[in-house]
Backbone atoms as SQL, in Angstrom:
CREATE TABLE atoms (id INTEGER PRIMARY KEY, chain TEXT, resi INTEGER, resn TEXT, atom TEXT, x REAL, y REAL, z REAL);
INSERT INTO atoms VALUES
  (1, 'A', 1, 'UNK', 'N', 113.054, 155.656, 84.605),
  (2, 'A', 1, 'UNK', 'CA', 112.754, 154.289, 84.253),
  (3, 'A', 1, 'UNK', 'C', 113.784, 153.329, 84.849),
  (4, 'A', 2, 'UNK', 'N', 114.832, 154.063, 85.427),
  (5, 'A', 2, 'UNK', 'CA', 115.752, 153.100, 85.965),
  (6, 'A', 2, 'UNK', 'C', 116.111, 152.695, 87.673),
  (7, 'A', 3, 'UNK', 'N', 114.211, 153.509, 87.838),
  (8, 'A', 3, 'UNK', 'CA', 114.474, 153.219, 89.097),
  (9, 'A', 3, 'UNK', 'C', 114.109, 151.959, 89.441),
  (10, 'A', 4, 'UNK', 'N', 115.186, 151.455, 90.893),
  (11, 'A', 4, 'UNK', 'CA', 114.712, 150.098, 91.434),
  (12, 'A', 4, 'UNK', 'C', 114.072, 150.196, 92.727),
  (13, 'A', 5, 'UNK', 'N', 112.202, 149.316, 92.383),
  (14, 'A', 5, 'UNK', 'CA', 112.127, 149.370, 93.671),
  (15, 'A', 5, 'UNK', 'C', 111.925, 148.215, 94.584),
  (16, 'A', 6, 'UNK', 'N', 112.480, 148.408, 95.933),
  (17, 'A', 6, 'UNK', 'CA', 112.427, 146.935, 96.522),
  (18, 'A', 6, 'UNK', 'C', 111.060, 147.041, 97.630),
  (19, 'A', 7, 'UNK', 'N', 110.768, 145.609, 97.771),
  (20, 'A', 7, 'UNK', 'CA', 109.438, 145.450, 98.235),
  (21, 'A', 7, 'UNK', 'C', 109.640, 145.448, 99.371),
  (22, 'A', 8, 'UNK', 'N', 108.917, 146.179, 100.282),
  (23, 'A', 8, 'UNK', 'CA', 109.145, 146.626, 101.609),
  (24, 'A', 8, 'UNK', 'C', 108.486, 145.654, 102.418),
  (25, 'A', 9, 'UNK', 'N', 109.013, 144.782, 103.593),
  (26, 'A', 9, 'UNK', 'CA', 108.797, 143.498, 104.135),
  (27, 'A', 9, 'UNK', 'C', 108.060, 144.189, 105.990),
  (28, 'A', 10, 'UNK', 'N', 106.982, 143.475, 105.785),
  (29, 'A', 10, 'UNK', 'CA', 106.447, 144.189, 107.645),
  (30, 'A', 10, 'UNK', 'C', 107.658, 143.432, 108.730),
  (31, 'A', 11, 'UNK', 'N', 107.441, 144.392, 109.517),
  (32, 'A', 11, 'UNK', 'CA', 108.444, 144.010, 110.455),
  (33, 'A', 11, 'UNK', 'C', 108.309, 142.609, 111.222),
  (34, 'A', 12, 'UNK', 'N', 107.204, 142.368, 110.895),
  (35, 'A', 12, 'UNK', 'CA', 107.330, 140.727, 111.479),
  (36, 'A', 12, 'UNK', 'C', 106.892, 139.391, 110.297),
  (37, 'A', 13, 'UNK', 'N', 107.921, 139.919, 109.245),
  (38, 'A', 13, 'UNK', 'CA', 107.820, 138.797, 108.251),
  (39, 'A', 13, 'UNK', 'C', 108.856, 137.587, 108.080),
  (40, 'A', 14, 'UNK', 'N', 108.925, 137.674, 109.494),
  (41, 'A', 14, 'UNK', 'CA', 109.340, 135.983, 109.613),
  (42, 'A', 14, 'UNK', 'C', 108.866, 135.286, 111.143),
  (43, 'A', 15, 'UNK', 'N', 107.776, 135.941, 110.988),
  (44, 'A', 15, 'UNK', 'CA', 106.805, 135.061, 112.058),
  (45, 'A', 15, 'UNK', 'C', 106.111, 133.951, 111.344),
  (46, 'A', 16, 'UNK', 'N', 106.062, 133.564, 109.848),
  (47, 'A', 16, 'UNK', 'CA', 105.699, 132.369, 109.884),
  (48, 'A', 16, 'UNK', 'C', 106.555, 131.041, 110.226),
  (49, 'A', 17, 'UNK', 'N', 107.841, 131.563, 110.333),
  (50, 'A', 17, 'UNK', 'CA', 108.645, 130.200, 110.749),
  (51, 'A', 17, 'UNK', 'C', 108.336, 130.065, 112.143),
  (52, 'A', 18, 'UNK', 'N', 107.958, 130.836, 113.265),
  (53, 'A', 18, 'UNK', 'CA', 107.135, 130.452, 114.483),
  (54, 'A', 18, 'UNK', 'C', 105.709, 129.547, 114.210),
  (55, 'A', 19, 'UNK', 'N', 104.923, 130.352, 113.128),
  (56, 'A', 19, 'UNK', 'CA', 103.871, 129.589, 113.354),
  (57, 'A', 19, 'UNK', 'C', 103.832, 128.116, 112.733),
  (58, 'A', 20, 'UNK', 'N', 104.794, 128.246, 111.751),
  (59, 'A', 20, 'UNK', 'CA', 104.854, 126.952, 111.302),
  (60, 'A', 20, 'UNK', 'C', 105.230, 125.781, 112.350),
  (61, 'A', 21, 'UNK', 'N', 106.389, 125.984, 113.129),
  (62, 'A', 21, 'UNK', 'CA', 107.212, 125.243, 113.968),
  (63, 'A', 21, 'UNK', 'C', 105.958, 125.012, 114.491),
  (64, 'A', 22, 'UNK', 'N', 105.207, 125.743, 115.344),
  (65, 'A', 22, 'UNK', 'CA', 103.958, 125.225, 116.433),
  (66, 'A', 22, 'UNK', 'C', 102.898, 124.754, 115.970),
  (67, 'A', 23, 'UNK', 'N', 102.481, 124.844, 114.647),
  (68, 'A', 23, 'UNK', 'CA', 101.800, 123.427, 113.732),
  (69, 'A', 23, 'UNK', 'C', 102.441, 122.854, 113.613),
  (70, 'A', 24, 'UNK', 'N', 103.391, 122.453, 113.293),
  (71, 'A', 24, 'UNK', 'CA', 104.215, 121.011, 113.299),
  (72, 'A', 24, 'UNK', 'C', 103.980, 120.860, 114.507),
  (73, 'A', 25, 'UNK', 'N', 104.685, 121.369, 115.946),
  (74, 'A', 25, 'UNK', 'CA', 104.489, 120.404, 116.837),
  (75, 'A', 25, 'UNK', 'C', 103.532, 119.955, 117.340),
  (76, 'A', 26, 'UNK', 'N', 102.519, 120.967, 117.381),
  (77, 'A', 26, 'UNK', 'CA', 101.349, 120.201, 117.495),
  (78, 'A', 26, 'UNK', 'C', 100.440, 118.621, 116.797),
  (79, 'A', 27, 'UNK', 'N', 101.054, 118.873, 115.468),
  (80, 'A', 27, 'UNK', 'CA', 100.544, 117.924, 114.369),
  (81, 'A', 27, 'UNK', 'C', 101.413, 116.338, 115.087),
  (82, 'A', 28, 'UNK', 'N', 103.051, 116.330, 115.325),
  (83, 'A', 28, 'UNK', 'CA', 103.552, 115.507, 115.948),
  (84, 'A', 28, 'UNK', 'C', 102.611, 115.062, 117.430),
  (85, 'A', 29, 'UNK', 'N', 102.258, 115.777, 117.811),
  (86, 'A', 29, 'UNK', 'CA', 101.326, 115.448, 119.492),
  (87, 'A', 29, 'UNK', 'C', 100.137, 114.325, 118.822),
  (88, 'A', 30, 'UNK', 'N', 99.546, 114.743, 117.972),
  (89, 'A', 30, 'UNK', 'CA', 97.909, 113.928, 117.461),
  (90, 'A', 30, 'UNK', 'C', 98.145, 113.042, 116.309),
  (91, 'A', 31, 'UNK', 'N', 99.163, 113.148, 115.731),
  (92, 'A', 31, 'UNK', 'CA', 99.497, 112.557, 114.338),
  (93, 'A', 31, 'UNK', 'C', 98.762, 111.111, 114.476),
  (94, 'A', 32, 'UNK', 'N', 99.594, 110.252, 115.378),
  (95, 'A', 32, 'UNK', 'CA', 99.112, 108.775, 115.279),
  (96, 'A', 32, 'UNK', 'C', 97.990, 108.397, 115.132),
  (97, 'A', 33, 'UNK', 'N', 97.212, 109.064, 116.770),
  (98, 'A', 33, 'UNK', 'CA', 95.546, 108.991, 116.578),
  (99, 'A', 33, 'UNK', 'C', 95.163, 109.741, 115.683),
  (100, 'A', 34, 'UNK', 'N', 95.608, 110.466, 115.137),
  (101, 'A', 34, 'UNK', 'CA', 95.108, 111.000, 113.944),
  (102, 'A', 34, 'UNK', 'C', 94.588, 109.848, 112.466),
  (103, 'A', 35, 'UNK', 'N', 96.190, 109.142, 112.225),
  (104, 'A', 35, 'UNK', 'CA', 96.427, 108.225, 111.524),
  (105, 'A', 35, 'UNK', 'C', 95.583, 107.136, 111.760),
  (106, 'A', 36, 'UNK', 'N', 95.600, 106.710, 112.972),
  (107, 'A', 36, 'UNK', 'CA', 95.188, 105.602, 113.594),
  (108, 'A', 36, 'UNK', 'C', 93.229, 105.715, 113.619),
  (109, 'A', 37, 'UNK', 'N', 92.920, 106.780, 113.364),
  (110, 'A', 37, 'UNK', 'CA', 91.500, 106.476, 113.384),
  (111, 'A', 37, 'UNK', 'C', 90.842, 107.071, 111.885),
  (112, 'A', 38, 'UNK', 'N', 91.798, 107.730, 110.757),
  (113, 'A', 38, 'UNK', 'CA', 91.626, 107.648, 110.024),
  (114, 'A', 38, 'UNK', 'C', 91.762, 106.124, 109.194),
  (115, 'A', 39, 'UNK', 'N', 91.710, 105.538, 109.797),
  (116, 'A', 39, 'UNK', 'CA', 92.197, 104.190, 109.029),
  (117, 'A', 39, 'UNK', 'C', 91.211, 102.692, 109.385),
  (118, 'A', 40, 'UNK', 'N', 90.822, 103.307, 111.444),
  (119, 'A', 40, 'UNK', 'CA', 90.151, 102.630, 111.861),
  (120, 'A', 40, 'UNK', 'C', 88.785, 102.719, 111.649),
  (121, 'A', 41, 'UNK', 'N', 88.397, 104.055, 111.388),
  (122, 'A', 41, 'UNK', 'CA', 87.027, 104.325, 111.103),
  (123, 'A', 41, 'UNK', 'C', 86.523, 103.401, 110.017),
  (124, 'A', 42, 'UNK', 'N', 87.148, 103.053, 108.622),
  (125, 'A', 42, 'UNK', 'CA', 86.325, 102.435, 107.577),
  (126, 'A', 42, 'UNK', 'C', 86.463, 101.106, 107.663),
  (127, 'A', 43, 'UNK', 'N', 87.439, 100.421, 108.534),
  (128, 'A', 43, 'UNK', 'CA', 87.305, 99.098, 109.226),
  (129, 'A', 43, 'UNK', 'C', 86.516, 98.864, 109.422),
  (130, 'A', 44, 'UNK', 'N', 86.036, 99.548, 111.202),
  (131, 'A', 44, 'UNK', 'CA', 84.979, 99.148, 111.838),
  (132, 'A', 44, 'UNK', 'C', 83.492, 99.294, 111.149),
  (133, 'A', 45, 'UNK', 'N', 83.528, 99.675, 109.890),
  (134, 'A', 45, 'UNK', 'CA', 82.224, 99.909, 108.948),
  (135, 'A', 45, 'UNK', 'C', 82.266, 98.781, 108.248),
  (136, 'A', 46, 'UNK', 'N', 83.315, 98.299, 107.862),
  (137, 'A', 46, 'UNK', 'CA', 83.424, 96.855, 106.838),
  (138, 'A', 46, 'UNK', 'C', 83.034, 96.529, 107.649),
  (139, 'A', 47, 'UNK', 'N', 83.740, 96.054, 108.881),
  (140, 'A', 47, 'UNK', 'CA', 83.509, 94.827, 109.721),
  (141, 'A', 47, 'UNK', 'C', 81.919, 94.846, 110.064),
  (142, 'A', 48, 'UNK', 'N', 81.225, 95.685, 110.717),
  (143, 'A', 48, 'UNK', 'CA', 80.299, 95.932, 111.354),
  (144, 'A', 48, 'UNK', 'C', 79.040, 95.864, 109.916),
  (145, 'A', 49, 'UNK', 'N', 79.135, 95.932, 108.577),
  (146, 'A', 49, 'UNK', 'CA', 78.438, 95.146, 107.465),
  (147, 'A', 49, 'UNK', 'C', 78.926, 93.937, 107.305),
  (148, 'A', 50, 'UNK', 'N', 79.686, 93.194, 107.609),
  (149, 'A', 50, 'UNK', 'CA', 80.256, 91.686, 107.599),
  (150, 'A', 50, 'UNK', 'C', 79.402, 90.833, 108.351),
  (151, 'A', 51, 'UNK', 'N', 78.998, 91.582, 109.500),
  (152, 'A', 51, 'UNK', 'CA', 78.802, 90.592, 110.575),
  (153, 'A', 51, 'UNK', 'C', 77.122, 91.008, 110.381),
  (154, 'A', 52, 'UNK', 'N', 76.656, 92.069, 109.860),
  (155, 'A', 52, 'UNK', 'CA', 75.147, 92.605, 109.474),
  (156, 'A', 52, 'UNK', 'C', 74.434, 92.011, 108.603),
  (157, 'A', 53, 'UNK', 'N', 75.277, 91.655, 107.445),
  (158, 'A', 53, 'UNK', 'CA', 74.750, 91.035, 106.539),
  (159, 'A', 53, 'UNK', 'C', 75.116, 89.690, 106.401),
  (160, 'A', 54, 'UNK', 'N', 75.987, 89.608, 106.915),
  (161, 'A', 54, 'UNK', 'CA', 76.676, 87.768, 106.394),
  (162, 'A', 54, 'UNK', 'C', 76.147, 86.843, 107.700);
């Protein structure tokens, strides 16, 4: 009962700090237009009922 057991780690269990790093950089490459047309999209829908209906 006093045995300890330790959890045995695969040999490539710190490949998520690779994959992470290369989603981030990727995410830095598109971010803006990312930002930038999440934001522009429901604009150009106001605007484009502004000018439809008014």
């Amino acid at each position: 009962m006093g045995e300890r057991f330790a959890a045995a780690l695969p040999a490539n269990a710190w490949n998520w700090i690779a994959v992470w790093r290369r989603n981030h950089l990727a995410w830095k490459k598109v971010a803006f237009a990312s930002m930038l047309g999440t934001l522009a999209d429901p604009m150009i829908y106001l605007f484009g009922l502004g000018t439809g209906l008014g």
